[in-house]
DRENDO-1510 file (C-alpha; in Angstrom, 1 decimal, always signed):
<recs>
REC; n; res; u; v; w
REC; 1; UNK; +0.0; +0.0; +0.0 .
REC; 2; UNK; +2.7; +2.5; +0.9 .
REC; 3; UNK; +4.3; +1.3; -2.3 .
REC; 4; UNK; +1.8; +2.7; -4.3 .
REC; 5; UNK; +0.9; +5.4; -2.4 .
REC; 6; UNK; +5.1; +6.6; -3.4 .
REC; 7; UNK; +3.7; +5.7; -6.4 .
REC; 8; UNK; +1.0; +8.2; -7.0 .
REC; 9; UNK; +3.2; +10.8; -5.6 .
REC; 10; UNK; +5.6; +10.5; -7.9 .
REC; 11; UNK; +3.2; +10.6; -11.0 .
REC; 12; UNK; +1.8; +13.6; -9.4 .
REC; 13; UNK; +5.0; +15.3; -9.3 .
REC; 14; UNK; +5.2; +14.5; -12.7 .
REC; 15; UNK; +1.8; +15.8; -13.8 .
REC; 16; UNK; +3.3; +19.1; -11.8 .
REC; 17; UNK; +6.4; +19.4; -14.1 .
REC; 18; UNK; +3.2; +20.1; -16.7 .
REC; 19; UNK; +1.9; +23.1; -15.5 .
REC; 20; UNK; +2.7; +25.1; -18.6 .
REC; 21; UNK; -0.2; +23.4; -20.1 .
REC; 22; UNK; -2.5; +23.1; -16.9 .
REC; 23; UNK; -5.1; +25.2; -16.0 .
REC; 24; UNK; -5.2; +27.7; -12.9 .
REC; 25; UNK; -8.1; +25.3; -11.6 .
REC; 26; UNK; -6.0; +21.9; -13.0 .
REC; 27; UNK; -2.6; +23.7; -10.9 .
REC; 28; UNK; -4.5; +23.9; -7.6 .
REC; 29; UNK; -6.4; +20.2; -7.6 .
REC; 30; UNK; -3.1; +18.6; -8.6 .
REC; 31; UNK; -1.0; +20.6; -5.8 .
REC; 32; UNK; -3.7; +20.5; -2.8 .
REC; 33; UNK; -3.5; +16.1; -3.7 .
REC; 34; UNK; -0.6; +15.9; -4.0 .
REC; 35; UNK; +0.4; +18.0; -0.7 .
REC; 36; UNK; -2.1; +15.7; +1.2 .
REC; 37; UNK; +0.0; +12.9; -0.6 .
REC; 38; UNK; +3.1; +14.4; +0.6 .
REC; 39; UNK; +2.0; +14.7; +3.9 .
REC; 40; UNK; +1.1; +11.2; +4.8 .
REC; 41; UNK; +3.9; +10.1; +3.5 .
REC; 42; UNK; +6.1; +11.6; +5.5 .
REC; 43; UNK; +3.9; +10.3; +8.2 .
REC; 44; UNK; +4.0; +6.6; +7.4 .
REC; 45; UNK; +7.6; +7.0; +7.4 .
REC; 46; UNK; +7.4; +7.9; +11.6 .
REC; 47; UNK; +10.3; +10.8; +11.0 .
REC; 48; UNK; +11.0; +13.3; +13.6 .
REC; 49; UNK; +10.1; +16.9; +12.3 .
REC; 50; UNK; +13.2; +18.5; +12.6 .
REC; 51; UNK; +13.5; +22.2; +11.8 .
REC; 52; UNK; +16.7; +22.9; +10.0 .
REC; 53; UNK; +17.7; +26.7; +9.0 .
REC; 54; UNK; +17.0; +25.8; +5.1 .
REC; 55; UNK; +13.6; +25.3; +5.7 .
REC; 56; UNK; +13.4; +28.2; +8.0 .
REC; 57; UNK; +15.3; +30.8; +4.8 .
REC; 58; UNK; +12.9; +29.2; +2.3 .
REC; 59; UNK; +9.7; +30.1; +3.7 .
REC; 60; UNK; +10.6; +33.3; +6.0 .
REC; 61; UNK; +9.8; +35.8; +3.1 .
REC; 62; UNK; +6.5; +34.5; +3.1 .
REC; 63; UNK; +6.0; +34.7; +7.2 .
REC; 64; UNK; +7.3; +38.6; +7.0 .
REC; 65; UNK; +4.9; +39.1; +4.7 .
REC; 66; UNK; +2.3; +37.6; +6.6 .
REC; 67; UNK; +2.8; +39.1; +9.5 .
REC; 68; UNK; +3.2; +43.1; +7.4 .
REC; 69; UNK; -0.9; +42.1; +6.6 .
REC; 70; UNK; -1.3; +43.1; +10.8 .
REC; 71; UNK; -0.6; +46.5; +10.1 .
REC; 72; UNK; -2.3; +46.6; +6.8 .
REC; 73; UNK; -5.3; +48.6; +6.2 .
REC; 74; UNK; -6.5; +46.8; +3.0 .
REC; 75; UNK; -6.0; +43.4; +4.5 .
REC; 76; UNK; -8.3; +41.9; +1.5 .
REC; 77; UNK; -6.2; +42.8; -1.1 .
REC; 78; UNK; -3.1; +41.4; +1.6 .
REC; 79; UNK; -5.2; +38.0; +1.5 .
REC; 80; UNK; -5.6; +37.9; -2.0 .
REC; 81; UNK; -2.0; +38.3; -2.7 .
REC; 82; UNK; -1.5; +35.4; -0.2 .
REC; 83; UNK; -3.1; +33.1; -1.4 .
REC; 84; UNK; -1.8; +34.1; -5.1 .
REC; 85; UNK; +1.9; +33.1; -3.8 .
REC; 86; UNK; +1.0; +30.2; -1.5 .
REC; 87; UNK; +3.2; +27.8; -4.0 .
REC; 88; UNK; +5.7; +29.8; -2.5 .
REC; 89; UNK; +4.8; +27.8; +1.4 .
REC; 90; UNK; +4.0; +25.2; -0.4 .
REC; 91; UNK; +6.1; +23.4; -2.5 .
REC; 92; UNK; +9.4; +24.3; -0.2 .
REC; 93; UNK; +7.4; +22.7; +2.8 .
REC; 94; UNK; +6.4; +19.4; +1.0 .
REC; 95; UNK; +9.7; +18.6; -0.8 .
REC; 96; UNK; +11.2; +19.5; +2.9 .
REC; 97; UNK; +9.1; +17.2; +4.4 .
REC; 98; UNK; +10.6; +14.0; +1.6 .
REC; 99; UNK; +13.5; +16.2; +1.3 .
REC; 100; UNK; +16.0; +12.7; -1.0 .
REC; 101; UNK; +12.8; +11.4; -1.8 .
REC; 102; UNK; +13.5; +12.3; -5.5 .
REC; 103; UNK; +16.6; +10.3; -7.6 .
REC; 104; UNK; +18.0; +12.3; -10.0 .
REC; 105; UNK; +16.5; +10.2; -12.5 .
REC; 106; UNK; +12.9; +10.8; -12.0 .
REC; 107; UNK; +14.0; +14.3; -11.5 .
REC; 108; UNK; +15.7; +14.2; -14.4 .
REC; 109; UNK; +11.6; +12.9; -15.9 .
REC; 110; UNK; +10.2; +15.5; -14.3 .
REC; 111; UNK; +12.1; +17.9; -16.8 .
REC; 112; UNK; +11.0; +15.8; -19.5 .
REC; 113; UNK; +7.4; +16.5; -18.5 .
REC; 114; UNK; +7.9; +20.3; -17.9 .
REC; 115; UNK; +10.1; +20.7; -21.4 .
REC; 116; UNK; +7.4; +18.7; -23.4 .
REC; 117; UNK; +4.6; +20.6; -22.1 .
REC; 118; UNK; +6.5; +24.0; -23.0 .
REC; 119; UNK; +6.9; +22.6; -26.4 .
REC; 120; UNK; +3.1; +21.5; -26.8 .
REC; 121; UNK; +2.7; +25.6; -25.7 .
REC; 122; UNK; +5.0; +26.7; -28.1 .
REC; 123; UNK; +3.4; +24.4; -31.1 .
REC; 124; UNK; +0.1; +25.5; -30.1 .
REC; 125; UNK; +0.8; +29.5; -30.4 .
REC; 126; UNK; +2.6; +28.6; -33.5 .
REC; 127; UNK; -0.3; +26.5; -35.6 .
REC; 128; UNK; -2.4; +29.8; -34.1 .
REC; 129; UNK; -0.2; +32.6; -35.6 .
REC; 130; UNK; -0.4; +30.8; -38.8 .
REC; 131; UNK; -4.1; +30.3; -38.5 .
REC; 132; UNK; -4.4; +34.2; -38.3 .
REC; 133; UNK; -1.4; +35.6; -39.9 .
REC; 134; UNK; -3.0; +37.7; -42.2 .
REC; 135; UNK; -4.0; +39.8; -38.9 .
REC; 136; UNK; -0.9; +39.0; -37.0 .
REC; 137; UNK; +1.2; +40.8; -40.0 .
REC; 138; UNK; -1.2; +43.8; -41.5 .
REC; 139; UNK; -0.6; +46.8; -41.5 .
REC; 140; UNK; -1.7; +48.9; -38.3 .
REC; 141; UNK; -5.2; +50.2; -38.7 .
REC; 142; UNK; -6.8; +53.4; -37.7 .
REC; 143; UNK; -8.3; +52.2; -34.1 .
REC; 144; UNK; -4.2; +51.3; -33.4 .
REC; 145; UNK; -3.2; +54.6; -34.7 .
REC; 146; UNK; -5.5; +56.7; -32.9 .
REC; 147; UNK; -5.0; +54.5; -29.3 .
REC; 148; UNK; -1.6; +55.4; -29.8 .
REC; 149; UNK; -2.0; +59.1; -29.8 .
REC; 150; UNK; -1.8; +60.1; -33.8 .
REC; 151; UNK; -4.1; +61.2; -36.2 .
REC; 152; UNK; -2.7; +59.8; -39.1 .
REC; 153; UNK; +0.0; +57.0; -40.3 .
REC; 154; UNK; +2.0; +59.4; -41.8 .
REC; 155; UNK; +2.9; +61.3; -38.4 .
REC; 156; UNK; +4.5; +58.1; -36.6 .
REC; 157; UNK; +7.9; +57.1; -37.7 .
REC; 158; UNK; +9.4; +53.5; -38.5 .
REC; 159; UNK; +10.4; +52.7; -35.0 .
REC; 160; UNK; +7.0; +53.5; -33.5 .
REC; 161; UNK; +5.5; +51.5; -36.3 .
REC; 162; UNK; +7.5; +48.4; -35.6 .
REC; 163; UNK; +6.8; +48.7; -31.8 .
REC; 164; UNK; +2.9; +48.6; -32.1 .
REC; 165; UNK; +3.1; +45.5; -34.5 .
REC; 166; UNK; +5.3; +43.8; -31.9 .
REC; 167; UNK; +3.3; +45.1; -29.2 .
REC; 168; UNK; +0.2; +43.6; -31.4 .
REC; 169; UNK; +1.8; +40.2; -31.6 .
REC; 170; UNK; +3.0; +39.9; -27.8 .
REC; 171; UNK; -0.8; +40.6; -26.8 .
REC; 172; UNK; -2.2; +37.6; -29.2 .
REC; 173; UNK; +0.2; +35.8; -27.5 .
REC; 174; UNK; -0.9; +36.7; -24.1 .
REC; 175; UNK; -4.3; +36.5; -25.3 .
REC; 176; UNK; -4.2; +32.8; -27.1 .
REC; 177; UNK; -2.1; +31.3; -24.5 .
REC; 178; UNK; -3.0; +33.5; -21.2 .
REC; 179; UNK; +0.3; +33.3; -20.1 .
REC; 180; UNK; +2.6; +36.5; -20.4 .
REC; 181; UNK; +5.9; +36.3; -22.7 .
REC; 182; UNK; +8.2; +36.8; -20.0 .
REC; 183; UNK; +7.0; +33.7; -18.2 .
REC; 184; UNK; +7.7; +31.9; -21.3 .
REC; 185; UNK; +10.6; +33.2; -21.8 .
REC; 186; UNK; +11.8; +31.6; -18.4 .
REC; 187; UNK; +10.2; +28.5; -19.1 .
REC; 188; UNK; +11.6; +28.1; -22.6 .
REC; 189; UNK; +15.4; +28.9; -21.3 .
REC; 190; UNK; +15.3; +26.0; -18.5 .
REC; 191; UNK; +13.6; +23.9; -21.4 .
REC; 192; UNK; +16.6; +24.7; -23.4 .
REC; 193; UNK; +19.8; +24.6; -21.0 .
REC; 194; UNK; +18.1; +21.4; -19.7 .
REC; 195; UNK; +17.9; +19.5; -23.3 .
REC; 196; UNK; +21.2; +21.0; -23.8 .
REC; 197; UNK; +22.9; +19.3; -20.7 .
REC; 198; UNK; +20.9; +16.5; -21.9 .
REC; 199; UNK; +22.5; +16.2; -25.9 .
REC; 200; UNK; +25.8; +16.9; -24.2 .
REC; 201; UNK; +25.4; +14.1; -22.0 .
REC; 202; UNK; +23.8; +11.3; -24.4 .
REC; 203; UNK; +25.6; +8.7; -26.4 .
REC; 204; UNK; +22.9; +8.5; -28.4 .
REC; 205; UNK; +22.4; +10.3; -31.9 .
REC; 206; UNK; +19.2; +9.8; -32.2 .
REC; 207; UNK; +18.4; +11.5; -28.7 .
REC; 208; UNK; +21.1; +14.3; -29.6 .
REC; 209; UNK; +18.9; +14.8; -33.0 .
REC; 210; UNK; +15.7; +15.2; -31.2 .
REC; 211; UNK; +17.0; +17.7; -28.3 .
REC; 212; UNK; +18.7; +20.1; -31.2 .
REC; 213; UNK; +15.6; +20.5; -33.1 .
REC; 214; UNK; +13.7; +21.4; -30.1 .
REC; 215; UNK; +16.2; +23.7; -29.1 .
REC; 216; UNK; +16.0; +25.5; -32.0 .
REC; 217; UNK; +12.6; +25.9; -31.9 .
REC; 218; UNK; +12.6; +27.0; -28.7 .
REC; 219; UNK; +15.4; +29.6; -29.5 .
REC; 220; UNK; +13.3; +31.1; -32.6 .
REC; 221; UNK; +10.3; +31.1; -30.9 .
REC; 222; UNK; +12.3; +32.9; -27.7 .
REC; 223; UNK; +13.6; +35.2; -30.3 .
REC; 224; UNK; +10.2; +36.1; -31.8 .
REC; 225; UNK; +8.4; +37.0; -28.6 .
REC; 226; UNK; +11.3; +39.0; -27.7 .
REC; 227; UNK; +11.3; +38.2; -23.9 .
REC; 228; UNK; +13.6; +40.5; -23.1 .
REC; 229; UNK; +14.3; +40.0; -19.6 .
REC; 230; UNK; +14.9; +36.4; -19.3 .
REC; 231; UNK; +16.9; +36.8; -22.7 .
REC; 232; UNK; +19.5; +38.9; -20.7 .
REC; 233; UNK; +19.5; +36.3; -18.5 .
REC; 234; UNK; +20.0; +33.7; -20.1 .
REC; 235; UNK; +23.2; +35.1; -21.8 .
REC; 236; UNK; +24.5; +36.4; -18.5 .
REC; 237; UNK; +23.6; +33.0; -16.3 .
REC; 238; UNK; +25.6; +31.0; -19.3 .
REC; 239; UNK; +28.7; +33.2; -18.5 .
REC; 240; UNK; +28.7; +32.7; -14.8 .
REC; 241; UNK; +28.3; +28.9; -15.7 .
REC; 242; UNK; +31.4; +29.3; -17.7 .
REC; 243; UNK; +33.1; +31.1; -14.6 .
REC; 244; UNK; +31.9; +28.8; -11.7 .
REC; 245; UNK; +31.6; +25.3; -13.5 .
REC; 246; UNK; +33.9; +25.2; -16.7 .
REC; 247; UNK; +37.0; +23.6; -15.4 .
REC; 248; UNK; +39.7; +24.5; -17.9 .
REC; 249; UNK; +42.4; +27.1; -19.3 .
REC; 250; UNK; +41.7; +31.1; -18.9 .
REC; 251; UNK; +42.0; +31.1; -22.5 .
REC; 252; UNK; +39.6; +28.7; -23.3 .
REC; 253; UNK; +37.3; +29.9; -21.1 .
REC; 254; UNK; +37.4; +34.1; -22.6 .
REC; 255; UNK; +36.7; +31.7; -25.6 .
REC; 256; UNK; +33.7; +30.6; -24.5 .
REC; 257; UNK; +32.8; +33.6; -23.0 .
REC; 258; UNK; +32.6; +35.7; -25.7 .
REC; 259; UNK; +29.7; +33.4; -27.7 .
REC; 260; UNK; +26.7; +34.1; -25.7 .
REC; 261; UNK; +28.6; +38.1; -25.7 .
REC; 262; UNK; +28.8; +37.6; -29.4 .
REC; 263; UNK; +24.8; +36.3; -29.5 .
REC; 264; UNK; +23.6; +39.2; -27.8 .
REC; 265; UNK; +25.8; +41.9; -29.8 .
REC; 266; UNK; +24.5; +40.4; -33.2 .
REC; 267; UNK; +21.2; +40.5; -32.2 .
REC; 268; UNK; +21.2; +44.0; -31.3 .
REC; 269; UNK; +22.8; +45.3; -34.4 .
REC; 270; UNK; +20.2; +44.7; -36.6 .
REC; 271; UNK; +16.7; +45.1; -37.0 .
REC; 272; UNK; +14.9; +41.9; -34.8 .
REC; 273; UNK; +12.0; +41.9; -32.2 .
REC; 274; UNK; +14.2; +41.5; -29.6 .
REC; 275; UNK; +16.7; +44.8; -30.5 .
REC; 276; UNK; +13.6; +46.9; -31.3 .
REC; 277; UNK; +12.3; +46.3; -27.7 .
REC; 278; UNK; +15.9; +47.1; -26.2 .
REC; 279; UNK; +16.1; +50.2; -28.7 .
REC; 280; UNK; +12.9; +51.5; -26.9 .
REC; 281; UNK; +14.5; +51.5; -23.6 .
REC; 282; UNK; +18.1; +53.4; -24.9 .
REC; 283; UNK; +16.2; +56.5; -26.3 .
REC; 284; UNK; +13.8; +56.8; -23.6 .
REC; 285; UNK; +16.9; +56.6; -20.6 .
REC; 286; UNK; +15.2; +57.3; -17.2 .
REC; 287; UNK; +12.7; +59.9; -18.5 .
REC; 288; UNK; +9.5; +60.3; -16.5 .
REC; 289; UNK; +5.2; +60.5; -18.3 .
REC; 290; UNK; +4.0; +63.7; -17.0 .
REC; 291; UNK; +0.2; +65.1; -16.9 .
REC; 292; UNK; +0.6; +66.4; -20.3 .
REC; 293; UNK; +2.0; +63.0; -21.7 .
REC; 294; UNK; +0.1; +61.7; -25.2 .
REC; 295; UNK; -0.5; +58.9; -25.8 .
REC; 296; UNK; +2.1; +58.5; -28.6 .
REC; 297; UNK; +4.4; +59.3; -25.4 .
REC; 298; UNK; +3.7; +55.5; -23.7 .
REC; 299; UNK; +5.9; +53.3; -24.1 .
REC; 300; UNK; +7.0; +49.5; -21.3 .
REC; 301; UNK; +9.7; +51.8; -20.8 .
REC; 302; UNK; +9.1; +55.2; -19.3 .
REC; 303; UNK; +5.8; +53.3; -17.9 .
REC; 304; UNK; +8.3; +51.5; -15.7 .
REC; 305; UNK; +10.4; +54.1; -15.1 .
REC; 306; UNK; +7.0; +55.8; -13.1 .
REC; 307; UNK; +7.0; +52.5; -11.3 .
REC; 308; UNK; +10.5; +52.1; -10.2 .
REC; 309; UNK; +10.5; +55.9; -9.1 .
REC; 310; UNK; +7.2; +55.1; -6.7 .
REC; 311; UNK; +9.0; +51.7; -5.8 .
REC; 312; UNK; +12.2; +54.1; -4.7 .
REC; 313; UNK; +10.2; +56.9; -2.5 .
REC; 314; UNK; +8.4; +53.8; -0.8 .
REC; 315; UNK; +11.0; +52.2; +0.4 .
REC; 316; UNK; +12.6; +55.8; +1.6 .
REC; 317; UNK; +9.3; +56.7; +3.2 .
REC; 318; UNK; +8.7; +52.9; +5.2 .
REC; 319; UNK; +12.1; +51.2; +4.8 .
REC; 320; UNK; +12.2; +49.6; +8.6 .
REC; 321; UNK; +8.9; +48.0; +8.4 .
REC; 322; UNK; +7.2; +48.4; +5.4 .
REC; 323; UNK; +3.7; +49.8; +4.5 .
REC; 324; UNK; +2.2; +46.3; +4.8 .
REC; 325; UNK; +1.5; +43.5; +2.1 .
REC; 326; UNK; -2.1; +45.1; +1.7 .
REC; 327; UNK; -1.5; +48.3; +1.0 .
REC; 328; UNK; +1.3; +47.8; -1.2 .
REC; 329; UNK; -0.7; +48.4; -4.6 .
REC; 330; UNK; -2.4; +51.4; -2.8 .
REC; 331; UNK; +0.5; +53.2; -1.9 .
REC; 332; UNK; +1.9; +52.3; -5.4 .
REC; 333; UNK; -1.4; +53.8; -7.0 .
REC; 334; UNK; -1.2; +57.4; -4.7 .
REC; 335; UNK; +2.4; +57.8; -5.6 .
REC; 336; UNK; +1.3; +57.4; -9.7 .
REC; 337; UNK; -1.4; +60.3; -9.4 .
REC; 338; UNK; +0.1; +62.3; -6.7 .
REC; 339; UNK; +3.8; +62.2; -8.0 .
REC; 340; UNK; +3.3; +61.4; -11.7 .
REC; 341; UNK; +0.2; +62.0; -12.7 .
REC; 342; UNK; -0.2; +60.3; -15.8 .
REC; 343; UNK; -3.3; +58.8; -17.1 .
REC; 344; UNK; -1.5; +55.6; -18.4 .
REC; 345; UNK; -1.5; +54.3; -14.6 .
REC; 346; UNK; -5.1; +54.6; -14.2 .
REC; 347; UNK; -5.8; +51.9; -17.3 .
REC; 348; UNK; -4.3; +49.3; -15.7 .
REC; 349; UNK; -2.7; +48.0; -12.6 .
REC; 350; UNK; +0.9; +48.3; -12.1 .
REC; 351; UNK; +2.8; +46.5; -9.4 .
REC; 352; UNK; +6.5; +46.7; -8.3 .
REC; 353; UNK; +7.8; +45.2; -11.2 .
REC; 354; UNK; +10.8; +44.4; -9.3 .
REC; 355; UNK; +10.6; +41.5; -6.6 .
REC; 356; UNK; +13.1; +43.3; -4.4 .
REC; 357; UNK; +11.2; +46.4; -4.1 .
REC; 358; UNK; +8.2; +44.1; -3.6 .
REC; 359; UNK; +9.3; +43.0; -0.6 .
REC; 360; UNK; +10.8; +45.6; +0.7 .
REC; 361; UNK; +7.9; +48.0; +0.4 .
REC; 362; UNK; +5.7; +45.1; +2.1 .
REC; 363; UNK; +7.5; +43.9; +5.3 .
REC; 364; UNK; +10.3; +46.0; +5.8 .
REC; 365; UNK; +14.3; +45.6; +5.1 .
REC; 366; UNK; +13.8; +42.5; +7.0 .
REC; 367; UNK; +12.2; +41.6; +4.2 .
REC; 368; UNK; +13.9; +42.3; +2.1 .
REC; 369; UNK; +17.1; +40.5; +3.9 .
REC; 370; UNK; +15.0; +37.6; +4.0 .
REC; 371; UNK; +14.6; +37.0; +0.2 .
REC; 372; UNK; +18.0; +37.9; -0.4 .
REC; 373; UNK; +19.2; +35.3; +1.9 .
REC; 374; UNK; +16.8; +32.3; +0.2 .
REC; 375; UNK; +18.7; +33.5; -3.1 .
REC; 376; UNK; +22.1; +33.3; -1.3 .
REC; 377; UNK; +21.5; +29.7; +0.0 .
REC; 378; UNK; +20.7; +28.2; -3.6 .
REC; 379; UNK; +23.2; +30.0; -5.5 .
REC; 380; UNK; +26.0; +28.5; -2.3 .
REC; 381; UNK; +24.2; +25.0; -2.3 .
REC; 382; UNK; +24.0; +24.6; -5.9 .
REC; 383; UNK; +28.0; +25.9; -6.0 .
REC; 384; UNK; +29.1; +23.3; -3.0 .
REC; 385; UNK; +26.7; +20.4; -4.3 .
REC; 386; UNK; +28.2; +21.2; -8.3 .
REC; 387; UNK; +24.4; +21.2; -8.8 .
REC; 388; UNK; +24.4; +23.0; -12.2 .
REC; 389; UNK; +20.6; +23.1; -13.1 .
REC; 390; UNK; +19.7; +24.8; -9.6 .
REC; 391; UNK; +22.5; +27.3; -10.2 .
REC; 392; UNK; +20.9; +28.0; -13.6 .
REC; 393; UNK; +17.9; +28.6; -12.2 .
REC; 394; UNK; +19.1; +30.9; -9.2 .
REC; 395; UNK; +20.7; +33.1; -11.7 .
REC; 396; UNK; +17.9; +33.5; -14.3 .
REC; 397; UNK; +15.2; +34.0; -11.4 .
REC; 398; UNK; +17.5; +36.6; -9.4 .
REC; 399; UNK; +17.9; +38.7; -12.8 .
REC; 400; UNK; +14.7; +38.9; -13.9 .
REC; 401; UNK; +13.8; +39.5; -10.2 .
REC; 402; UNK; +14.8; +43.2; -11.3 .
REC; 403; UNK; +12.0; +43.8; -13.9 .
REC; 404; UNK; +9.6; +41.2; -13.0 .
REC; 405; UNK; +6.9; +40.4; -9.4 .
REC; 406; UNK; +6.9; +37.0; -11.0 .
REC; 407; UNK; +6.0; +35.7; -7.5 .
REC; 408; UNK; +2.7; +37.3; -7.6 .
REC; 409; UNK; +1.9; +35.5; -10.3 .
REC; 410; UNK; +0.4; +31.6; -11.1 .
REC; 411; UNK; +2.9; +31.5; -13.8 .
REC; 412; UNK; +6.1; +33.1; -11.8 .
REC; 413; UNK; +5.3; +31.3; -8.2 .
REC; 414; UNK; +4.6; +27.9; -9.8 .
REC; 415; UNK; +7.4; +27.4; -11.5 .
REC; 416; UNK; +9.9; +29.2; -9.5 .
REC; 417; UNK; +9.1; +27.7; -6.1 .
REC; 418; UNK; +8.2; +23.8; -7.4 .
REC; 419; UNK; +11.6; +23.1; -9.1 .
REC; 420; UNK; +13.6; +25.6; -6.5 .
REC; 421; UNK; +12.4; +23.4; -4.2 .
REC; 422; UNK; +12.8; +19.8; -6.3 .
REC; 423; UNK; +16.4; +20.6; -6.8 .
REC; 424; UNK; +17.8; +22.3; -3.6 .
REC; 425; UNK; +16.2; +19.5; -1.6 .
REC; 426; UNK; +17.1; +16.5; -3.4 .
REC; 427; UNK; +20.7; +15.4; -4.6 .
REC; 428; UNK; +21.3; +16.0; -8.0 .
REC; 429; UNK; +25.1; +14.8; -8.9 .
REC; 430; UNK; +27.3; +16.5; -11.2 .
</recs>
């Protein structure tokens, strides 16, 4: 019985790794059975509950945060947000709990399952584009030119033309797949440092075949939806790979170094998705919307510049103890009108954008301390432990950290927290 009780656990852990392709409702049946599962397990097993500091630096964020709603005045909103991030109590408790449970083979399966699923993902938004391509690629019509400020398509210039088309594009995406690009891009760059561990590792052509094609799907589909973010990362996470886990001659390793360099150089000197986004970013520099701001002004850019400006005076104005996880996106949404003023924060809802600032702003610089110390413990246990695929994912989580809440978020908590979790607390050799 306990046999296959293990058993279901295991293919539950699989079904998991598929989230990509799993509904919100799917996510939270399969992670409330298989934390029951998880549970009794340890149980049956009659082990002592012993408290070690890892457990205590994975889950304290959350605590602080938790104990910020007291002071709160919005505590609903507080709530809300909790139980958004719950994955991120979760997942570290459970694999805690069967911390060795997991061999690095089934491990090992359980990136099978999570790559596949991106790849059905990827396929799927693919056969889609094609399906409507003829809307995907005209040219911008008058309800996009007026939304964006002008009166006429001969008043907007090349650049601005090629942003709204890409800005077009990105929201099919979003809209087809109801998962945001730079969640993808995460998903897609563990999906392709993973299968390429995996080609170098195999013996077998036929397996080396199979894992290059994917790859390069992944990689122009990455390139297309010009993630930006987890692009960067991935470049810079491959040279601190290079630095930390390449054993060989300096020579050979400023060899190495300068490919991903020489990727990323290319790519911005010519005219792509992915430069035209970074483009958009040099030429607007650190400027702030004002009042006055047209619409033709907006751009992800100075938007975030707003936010990061708000994220700044918060932490000046509450940096001991925080305002409170509650009013977080209150004190956020005063600072836009009262400091900024600019309509474009009243269309939508605009968070930290920065998981730092995040939680900072919501339970203090103890906070804060907190979350940098849960990064600090993977990035020194995956160095000690020569676990390379936990390192990986350290580094491309911590730098998208900067421009991203992805713990807020299904997408970002899921995936960050379940295979955090699955690798720091199981052995996974060299």
């Amino acid at each position: 019985m306990k046999g296959q009780l293990k058993s279901i656990f295991i293919y539950l852990t699989f079904m998991l790794g598929c989230f990509p392709i799993l509904t919100f409702v799917m996510r939270s049946v399969f992670t409330i059975v298989w934390s029951l599962f998880g549970i009794y397990i340890f149980i049956s097993q009659k082990k002592k509950l012993n408290l070690s500091l890892d457990i205590l630096i994975f889950t304290l964020p959350y605590l602080l945060i938790v104990l910020s709603l007291f002071y709160s005045t919005n505590k609903e909103y507080g709530l809300g947000v909790l139980i958004q991030m719950l994955s991120f109590l979760i997942f570290p408790i459970i694999f805690y709990l069967n911390r060795g449970f997991f061999s690095k083979k089934k491990i090992y399966k359980i990136l099978d399952f999570f790559s596949f699923s991106v790849l059905i993902l990827v396929l799927f938004q693919v056969i889609q584009v094609l399906l409507n391509f003829d809307f995907v690629s005209s040219a911008i019509t008058l309800q996009e030119i007026k939304s964006n400020g002008y009166l006429s398509l001969n008043e907007i210039s090349e650049d601005k033309i090629d942003q709204i088309k890409l800005r077009r594009f990105r929201n099919f995406i979003i809209k087809i797949s109801n998962t945001h690009t730079t969640y993808q891009g995460l998903w897609i760059s563990l999906s392709i440092f993973y299968l390429g561990l995996k080609s170098f590792a195999s013996e077998k052509t036929i397996v080396k075949i199979i894992n290059i094609v994917v790859i390069s799907i992944f990689i122009l589909w990455f390139y297309l939806i010009s993630a930006r973010m987890p692009f960067i990362a991935l470049v810079f996470s491959l040279i601190l790979i290079i630095l930390f886990f390449y054993k060989s001659s300096l020579k050979k390793k400023v060899s190495l170094l300068l490919i991903p360099l020489f990727i990323l150089v290319a790519l911005l000197s010519f005219k792509n998705p992915f430069s035209i986004r970074v483009k958009e970013y040099y030429n607007t520099g650190f400027s702030l919307l004002g009042e006055n701001s047209g619409a033709n002004k907006f751009n992800s850019s100075n938007v975030r510049n707003g936010v990061y400006y708000c994220d700044l005076k918060l932490i000046k104005e509450a940096p001991f103890f925080g305002v409170g996880l509650g009013d977080v996106q209150d004190s956020l949404d005063d600072c836009y009108q009262d400091y900024i003023n600019s309509k474009v924060y009243k269309w939508h809802i605009y968070n930290t954008h920065n998981q730092y600032a995040f939680f900072w702003i919501a339970s203090g610089v103890l906070g804060f301390i907190s979350f940098l110390s849960l990064i600090f413990i993977n990035f020194f246990n995956s160095v000690k432990k020569k676990n390379i695929l936990l390192f990986y994912l350290t580094s491309i989580s911590m730098i998208v950290f900067f421009s991203e809440n992805l713990l807020q978020r299904s997408d970002g908590v899921f995936f960050y927290c379940f295979f955090i979790s699955l690798l720091f607390f199981n052995n996974l050799k060299k």
